[in-house]
MARPAKOL-697251 format. One line per 8 residues: their letters; for each residue z, y, x of N, C-alpha, C, O. Coordinates in Angstrom, 3 decimals. Layout:
MARPAKOL-697251
a = Z/Y/X/Z/Y/X/Z/Y/X/Z/Y/X ~ ...
END
This chain:
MARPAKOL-697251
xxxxxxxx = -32.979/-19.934/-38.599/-33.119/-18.609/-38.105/-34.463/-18.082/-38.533/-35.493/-18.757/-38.552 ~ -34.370/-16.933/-38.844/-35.319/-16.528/-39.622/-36.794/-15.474/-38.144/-36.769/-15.318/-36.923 ~ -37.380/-15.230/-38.798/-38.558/-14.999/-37.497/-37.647/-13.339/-37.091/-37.536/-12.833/-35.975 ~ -37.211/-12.908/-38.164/-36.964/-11.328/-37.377/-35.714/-12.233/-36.862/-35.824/-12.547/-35.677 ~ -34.957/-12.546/-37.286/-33.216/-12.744/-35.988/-34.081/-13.948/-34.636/-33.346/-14.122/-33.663 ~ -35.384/-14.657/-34.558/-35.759/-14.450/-33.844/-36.125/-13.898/-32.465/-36.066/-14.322/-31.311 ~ -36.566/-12.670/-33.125/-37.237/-11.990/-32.462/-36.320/-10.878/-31.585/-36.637/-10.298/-30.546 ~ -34.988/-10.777/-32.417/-33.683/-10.249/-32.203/-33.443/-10.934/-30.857/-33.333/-10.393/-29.757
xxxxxxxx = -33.380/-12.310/-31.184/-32.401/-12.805/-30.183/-33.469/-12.767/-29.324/-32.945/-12.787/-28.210 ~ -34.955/-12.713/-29.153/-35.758/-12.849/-27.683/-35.563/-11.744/-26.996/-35.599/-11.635/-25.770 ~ -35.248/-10.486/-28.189/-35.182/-9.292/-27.312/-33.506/-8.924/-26.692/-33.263/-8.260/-25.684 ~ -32.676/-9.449/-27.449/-31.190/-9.456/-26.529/-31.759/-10.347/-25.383/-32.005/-9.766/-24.326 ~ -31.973/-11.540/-25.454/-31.925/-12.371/-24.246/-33.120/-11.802/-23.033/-32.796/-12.038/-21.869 ~ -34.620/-10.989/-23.273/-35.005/-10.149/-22.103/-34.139/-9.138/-21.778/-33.888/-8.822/-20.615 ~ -33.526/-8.455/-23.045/-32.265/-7.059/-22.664/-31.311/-7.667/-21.165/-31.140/-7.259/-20.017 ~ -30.924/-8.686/-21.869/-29.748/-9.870/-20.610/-30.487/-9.629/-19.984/-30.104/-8.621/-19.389
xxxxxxxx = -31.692/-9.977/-19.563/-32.441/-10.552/-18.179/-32.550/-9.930/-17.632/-32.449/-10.264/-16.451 ~ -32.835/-8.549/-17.909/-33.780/-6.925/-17.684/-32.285/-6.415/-16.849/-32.239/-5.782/-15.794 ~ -31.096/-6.914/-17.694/-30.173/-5.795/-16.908/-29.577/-6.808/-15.871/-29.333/-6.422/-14.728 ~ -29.362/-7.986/-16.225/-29.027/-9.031/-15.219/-29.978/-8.039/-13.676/-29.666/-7.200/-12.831 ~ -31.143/-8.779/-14.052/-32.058/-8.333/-13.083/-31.576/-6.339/-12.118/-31.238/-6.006/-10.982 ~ -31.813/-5.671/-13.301/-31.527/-4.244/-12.735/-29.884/-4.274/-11.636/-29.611/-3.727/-10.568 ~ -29.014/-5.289/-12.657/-27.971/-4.751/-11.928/-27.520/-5.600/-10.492/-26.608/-5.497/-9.672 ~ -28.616/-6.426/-10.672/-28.626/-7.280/-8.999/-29.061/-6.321/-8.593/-28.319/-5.381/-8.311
xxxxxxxx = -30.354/-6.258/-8.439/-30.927/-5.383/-7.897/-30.356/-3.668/-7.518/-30.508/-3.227/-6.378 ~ -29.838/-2.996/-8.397/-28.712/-2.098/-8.517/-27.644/-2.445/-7.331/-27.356/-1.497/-6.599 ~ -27.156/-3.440/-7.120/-26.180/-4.477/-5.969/-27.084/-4.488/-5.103/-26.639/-3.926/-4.102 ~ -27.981/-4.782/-4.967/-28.553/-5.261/-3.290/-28.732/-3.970/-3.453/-27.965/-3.820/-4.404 ~ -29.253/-2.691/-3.208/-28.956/-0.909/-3.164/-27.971/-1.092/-2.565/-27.915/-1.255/-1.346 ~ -26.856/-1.094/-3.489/-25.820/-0.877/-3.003/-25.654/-1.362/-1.826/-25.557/-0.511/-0.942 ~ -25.590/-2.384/-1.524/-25.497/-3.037/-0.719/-25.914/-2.845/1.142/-25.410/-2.876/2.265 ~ -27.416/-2.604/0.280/-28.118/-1.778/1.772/-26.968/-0.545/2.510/-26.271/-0.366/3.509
xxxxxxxx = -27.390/0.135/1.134/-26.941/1.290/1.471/-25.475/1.803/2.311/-25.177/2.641/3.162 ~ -24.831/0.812/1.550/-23.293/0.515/2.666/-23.141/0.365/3.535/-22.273/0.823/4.277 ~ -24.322/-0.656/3.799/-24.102/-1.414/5.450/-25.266/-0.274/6.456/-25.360/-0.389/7.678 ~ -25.752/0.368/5.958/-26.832/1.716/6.394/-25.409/2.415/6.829/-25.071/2.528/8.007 ~ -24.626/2.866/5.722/-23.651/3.952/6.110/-22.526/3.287/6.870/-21.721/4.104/7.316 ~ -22.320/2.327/7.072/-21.580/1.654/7.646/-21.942/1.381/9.344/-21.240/1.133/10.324 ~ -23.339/1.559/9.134/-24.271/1.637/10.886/-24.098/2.801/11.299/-23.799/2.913/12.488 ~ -24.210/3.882/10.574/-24.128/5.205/10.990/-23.132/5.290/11.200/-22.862/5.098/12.386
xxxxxxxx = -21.778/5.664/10.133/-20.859/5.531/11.080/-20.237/4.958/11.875/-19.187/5.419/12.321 ~ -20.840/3.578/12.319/-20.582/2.958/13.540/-21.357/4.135/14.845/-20.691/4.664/15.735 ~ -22.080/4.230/14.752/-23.138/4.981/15.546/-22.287/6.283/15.643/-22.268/6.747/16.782 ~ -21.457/7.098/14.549/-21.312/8.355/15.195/-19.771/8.237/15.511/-18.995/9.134/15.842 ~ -19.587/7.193/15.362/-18.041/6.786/15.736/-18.111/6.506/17.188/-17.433/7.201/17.945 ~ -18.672/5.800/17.537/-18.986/5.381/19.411/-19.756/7.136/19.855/-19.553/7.334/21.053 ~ -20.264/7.930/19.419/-20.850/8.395/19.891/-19.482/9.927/20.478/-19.209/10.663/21.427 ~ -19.051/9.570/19.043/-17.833/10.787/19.068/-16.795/10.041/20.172/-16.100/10.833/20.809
xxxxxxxx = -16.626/8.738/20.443/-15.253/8.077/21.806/-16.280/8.291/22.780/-15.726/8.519/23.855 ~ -17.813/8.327/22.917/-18.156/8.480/24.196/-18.121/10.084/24.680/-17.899/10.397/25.849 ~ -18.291/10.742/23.959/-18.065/11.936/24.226/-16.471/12.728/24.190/-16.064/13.701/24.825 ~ -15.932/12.034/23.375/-14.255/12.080/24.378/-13.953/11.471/25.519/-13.298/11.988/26.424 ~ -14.462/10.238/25.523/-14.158/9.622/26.648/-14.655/10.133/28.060/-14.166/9.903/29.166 ~ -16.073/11.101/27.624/-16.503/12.049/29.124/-15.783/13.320/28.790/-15.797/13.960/29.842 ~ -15.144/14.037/27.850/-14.609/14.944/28.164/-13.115/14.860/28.795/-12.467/15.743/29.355 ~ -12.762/13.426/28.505/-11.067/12.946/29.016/-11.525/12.728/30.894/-10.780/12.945/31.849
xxxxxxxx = -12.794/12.301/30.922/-13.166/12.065/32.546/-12.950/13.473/33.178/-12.128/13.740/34.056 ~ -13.785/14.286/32.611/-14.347/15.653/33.074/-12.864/16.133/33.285/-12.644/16.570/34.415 ~ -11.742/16.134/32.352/-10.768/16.591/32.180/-9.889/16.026/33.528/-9.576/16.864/34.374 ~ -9.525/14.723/33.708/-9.184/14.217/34.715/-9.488/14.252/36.396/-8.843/14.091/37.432 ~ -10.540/14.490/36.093/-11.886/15.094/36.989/-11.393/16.124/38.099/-11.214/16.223/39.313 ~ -11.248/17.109/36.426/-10.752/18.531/37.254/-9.358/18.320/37.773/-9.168/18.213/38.984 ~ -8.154/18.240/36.709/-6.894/17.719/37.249/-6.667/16.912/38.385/-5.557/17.037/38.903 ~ -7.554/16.017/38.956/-7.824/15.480/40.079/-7.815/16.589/41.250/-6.964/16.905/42.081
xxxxxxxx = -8.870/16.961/41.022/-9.447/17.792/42.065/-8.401/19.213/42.392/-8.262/19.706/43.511 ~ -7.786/19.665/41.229/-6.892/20.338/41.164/-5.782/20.286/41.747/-5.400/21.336/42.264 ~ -5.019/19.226/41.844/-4.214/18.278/42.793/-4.577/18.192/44.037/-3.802/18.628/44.889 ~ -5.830/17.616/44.431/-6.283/17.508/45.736/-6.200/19.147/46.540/-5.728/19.176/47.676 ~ -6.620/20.308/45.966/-6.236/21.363/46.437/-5.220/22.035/46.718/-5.099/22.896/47.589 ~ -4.111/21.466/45.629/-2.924/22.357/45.530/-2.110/21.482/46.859/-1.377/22.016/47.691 ~ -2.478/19.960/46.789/-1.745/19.174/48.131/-1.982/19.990/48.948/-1.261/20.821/49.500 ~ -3.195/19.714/49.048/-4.068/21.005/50.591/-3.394/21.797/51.456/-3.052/21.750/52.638
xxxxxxxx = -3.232/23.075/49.876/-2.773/24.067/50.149/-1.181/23.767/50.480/-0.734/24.737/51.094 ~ -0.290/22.862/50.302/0.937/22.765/50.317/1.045/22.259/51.987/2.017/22.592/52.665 ~ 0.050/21.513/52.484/-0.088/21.003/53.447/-0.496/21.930/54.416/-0.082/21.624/55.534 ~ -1.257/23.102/54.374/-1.748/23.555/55.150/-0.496/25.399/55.432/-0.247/26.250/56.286 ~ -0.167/25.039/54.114/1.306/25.828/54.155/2.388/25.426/55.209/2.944/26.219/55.969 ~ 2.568/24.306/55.153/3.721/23.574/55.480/3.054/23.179/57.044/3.980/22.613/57.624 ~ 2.161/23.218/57.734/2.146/23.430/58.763/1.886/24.611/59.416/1.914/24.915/60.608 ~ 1.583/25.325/58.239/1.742/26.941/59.249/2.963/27.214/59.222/3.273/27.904/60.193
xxxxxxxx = 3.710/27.009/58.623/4.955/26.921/58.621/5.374/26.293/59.874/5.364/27.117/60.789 ~ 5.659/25.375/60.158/5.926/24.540/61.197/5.159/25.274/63.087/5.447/25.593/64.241 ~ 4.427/25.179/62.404/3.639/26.127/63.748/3.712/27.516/63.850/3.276/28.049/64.871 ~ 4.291/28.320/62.774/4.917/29.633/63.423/6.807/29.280/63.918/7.534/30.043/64.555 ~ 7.182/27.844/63.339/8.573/27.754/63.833/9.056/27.421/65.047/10.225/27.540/65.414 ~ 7.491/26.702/66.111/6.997/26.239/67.174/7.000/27.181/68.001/7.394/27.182/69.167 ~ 6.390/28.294/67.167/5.759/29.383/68.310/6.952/30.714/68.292/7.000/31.763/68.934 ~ 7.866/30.110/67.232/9.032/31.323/67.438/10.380/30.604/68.354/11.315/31.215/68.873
xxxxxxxx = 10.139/29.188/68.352/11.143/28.694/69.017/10.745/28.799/70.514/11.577/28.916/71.413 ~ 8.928/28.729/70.773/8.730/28.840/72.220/9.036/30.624/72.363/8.737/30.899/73.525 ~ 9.296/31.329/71.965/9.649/32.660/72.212/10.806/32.923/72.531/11.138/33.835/73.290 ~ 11.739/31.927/71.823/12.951/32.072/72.056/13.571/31.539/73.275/14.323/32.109/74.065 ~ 13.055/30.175/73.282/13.309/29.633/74.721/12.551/30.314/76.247/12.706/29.889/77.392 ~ 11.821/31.334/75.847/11.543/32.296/76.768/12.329/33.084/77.269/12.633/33.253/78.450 ~ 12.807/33.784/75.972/14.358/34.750/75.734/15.175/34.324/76.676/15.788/34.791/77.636 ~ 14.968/32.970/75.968/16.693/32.374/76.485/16.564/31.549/77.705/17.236/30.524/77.815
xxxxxxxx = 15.695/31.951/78.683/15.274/31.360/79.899/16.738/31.679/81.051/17.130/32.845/81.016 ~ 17.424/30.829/81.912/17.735/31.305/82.768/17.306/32.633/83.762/16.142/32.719/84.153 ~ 17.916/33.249/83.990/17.646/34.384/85.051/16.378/33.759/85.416/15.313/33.592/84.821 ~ 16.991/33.352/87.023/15.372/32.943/87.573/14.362/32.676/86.939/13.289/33.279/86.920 ~ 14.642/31.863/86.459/12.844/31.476/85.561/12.432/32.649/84.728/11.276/33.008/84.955 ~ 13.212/33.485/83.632/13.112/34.297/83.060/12.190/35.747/83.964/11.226/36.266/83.400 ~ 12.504/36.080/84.906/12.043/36.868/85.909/10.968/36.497/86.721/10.093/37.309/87.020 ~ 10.962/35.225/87.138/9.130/34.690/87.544/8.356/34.587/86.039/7.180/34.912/86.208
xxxxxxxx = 8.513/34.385/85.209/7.950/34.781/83.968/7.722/36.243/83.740/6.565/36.375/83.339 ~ 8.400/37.524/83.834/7.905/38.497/83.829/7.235/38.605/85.651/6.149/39.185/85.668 ~ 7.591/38.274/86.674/7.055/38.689/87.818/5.216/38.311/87.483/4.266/39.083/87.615 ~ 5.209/36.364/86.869/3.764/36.578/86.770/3.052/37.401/85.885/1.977/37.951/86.124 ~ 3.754/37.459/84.777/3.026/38.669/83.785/3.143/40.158/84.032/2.593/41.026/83.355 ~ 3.747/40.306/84.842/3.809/41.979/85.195/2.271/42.147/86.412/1.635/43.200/86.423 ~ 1.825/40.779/87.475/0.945/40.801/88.337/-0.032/40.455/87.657/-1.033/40.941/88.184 ~ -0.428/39.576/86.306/-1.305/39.805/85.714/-2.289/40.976/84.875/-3.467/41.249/84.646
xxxxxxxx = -1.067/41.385/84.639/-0.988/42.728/83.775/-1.152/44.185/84.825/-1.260/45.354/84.454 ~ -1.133/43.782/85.865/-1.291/44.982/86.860/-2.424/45.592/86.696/-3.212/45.084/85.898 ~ -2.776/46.722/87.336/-3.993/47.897/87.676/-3.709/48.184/89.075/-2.736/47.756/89.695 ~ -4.577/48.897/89.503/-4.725/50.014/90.335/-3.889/50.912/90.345/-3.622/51.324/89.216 ~ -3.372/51.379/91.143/-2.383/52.523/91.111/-0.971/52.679/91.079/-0.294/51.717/91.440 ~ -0.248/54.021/90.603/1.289/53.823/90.120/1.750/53.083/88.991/0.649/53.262/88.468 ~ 2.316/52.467/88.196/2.840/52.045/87.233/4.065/52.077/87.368/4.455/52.240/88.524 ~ 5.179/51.932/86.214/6.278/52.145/86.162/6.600/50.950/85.045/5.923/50.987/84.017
xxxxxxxx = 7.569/49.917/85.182/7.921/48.703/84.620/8.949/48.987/83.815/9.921/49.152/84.551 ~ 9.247/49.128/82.727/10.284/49.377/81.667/10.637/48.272/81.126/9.823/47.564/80.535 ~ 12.045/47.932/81.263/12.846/46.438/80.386/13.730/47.206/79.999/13.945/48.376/80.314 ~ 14.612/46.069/78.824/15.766/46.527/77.723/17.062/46.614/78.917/16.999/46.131/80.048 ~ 18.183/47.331/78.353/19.510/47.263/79.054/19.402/46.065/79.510/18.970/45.911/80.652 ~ 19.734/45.068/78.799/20.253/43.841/79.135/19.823/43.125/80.436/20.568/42.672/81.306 ~ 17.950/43.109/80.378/17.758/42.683/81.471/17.402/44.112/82.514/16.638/43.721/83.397 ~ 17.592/45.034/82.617/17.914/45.631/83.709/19.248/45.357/84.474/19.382/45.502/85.689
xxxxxxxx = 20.192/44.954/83.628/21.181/44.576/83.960/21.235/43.266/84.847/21.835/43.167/85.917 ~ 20.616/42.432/84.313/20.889/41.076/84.800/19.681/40.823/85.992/19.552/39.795/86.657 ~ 19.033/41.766/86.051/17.655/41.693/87.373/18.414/41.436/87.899/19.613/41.664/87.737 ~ 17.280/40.287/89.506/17.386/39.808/90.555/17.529/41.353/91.444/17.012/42.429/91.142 ~ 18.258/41.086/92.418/18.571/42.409/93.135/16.982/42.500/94.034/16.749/43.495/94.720 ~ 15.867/41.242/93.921/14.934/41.400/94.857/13.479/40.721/93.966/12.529/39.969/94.185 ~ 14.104/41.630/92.754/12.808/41.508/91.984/11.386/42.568/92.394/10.164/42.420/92.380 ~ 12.471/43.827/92.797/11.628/44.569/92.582/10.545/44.907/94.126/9.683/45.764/94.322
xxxxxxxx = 11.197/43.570/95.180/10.440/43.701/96.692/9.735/42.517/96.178/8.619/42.534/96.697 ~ 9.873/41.360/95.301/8.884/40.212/94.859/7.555/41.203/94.159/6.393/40.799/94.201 ~ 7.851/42.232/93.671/6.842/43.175/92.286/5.876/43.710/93.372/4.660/43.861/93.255 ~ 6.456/43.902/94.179/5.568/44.354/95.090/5.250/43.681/96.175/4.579/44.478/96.831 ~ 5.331/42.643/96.790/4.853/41.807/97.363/3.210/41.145/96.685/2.146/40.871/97.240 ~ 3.591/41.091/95.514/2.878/39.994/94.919/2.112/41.387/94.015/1.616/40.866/93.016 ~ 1.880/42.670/93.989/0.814/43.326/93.354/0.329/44.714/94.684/0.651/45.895/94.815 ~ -0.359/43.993/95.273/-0.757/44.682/96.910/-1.747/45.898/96.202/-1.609/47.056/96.596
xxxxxxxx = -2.831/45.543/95.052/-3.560/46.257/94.716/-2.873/47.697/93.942/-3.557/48.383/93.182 ~ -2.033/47.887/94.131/-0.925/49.213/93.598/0.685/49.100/93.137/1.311/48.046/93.250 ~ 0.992/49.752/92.855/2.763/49.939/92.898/3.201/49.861/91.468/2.654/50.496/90.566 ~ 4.262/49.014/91.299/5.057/48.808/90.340/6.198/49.268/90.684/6.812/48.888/91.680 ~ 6.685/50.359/89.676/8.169/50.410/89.831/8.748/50.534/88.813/8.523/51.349/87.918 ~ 10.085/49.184/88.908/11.258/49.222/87.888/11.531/50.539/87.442/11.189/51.456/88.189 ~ 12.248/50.888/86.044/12.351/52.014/85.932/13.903/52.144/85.574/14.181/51.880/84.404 ~ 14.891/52.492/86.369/16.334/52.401/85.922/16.867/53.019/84.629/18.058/53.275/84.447
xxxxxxxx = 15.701/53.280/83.578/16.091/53.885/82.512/15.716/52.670/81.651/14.864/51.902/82.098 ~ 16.199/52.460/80.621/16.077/50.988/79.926/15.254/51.568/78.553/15.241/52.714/78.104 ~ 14.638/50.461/78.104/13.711/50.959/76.886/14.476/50.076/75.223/15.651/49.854/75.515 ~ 14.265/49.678/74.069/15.093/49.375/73.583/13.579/48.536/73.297/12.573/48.767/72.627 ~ 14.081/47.354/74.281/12.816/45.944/74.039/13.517/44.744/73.695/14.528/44.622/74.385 ~ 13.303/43.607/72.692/13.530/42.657/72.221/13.478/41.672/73.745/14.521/41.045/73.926 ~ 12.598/41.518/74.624/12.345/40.700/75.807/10.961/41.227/76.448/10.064/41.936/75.993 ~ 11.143/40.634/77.607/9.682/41.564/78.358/9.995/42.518/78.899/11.113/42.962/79.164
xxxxxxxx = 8.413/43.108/79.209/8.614/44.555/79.581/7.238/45.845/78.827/6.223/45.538/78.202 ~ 7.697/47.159/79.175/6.265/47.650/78.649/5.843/48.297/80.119/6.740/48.932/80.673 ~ 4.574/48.201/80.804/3.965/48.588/81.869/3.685/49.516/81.593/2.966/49.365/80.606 ~ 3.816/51.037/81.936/3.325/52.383/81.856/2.079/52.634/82.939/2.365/52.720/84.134 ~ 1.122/52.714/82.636/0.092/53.576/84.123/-0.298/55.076/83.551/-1.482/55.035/83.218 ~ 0.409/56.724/83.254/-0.120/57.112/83.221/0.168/57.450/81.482/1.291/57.376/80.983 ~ -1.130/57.840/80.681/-1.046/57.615/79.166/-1.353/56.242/78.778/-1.492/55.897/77.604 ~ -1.451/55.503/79.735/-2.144/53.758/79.364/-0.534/53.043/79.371/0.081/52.799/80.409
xxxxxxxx = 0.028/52.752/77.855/1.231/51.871/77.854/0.453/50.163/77.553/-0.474/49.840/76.810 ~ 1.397/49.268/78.586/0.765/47.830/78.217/1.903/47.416/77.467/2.905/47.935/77.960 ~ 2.220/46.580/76.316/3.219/46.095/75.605/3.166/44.636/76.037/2.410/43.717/75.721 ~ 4.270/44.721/76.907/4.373/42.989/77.727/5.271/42.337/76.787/5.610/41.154/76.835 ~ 5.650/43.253/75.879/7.118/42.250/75.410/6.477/40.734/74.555/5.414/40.595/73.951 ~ 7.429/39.886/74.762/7.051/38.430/74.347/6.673/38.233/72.911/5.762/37.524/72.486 ~ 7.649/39.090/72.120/6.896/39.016/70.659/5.537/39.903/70.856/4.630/39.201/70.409 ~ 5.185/40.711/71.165/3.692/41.666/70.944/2.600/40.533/71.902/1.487/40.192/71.502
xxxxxxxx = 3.186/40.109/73.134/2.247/38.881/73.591/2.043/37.668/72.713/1.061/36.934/72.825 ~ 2.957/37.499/71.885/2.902/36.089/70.967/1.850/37.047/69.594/0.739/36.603/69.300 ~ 2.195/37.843/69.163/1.538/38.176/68.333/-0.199/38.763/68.630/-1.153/38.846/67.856 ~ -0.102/38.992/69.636/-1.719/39.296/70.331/-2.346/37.995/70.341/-3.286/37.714/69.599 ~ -1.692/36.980/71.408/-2.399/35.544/71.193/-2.223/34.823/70.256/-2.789/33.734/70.352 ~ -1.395/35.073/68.965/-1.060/34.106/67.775/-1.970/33.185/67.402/-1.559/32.035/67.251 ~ -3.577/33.513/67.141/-5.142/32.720/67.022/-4.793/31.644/67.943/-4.055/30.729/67.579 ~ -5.302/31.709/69.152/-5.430/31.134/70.323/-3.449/29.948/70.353/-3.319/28.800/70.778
xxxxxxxx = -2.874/30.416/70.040/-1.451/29.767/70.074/-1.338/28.725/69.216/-0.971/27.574/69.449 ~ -1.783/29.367/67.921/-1.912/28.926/66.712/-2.208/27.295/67.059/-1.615/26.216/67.060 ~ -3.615/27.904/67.370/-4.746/26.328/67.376/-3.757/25.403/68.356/-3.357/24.293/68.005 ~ -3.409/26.046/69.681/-2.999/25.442/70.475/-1.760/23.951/70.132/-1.837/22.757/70.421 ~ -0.972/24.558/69.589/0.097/24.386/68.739/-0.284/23.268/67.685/0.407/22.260/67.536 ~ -1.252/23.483/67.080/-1.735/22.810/65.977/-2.190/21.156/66.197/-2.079/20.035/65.700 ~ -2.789/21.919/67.340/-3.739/20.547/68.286/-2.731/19.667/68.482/-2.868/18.477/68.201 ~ -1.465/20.236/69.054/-0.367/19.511/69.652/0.961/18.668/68.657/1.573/17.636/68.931
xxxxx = 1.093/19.666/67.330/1.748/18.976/66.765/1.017/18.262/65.087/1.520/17.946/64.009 ~ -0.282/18.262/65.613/-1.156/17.613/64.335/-1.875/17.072/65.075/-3.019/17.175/64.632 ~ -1.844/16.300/66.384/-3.362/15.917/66.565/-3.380/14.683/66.088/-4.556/14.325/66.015 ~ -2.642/13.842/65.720/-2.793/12.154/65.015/-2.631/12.098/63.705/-2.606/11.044/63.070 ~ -2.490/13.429/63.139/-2.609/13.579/61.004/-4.075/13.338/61.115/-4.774/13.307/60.103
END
């Protein structure tokens, strides 16, 4: 071998070495660099499920809570419900009281409901009809502080009566009394058929 093919072959064989060398080196780059991008998107991969994973909470969260209200409200429906069916059935069984009892029921509410003075007691046909023949010496027995009198003209009342004194009308009838105390009934009612929920 002559000195120039020599010198040939020293410089192919640093050429080899030079790129040997570059293209390791070229590889470990690479290399980094992969497992760099390979961290990151590890990193924005967890970062993007943790932030679904709190917007799937938040989401559930609300739907939760959303539920918990709408029960609520279904619940708090469903016993007003129940407690106006309470307070229309105790109206009815008022209605539908035997005579006697039906009539000491208006006798005490007509002496509660009293004033001073004349008054005039107005009920529907029906129960003018069906009065005790000695309701109207009980009406006055039992309201000494002024005069009640039946009025043989009938008014067109559901139950009850309406007390006239004058321009002062009292509306005794059982629905306008249920609907005056409805608050006060309400609770009453409530207490009684919710008190162990």
């Amino acid at each position: 071998m002559t000195g120039l093919e020599a010198i040939l072959a020293q410089i192919r064989t640093d050429a080899e070495k030079q790129k040997e060398e570059l293209l390791a080196a070229a590889k470990q780059d690479a290399q980094e660099c992969l497992e760099k991008a390979q961290r990151e998107a590890d990193r924005q991969s967890k970062a993007i499920l943790e932030e679904a994973q709190a917007q799937a909470d938040a989401i559930r969260e609300r739907a939760e809570s959303a539920a918990l209200l709408e029960k609520r409200d279904q619940l708090l429906r469903c016993k007003q419900q129940l407690i106006r069916e309470a307070l229309d059935n105790v109206c009815s069984s008022l209605e539908e009281a035997p005579v006697e009892e039906y009539f000491a029921i208006l006798l005490e509410l007509a002496v509660r409901s009293a004033l001073p003075g004349e008054g005039t007691l107005y009920l529907n046909a029906q129960d003018l009809a069906r009065m005790p023949k000695n309701f109207q010496q009980e009406l006055d027995r039992e309201t000494p502080q002024g005069k009640i009198t039946v009025s043989p003209t009938p008014r067109e009342l559901e139950s009850g009566f309406v007390l006239v004194y004058g321009p002062i009308e009292m509306d005794c009838t059982f629905p306008a009394l249920f609907r005056s105390a409805y608050d006060q009934l309400r609770d009453a009612a409530g207490a009684i058929l919710f008190s162990q929920a």
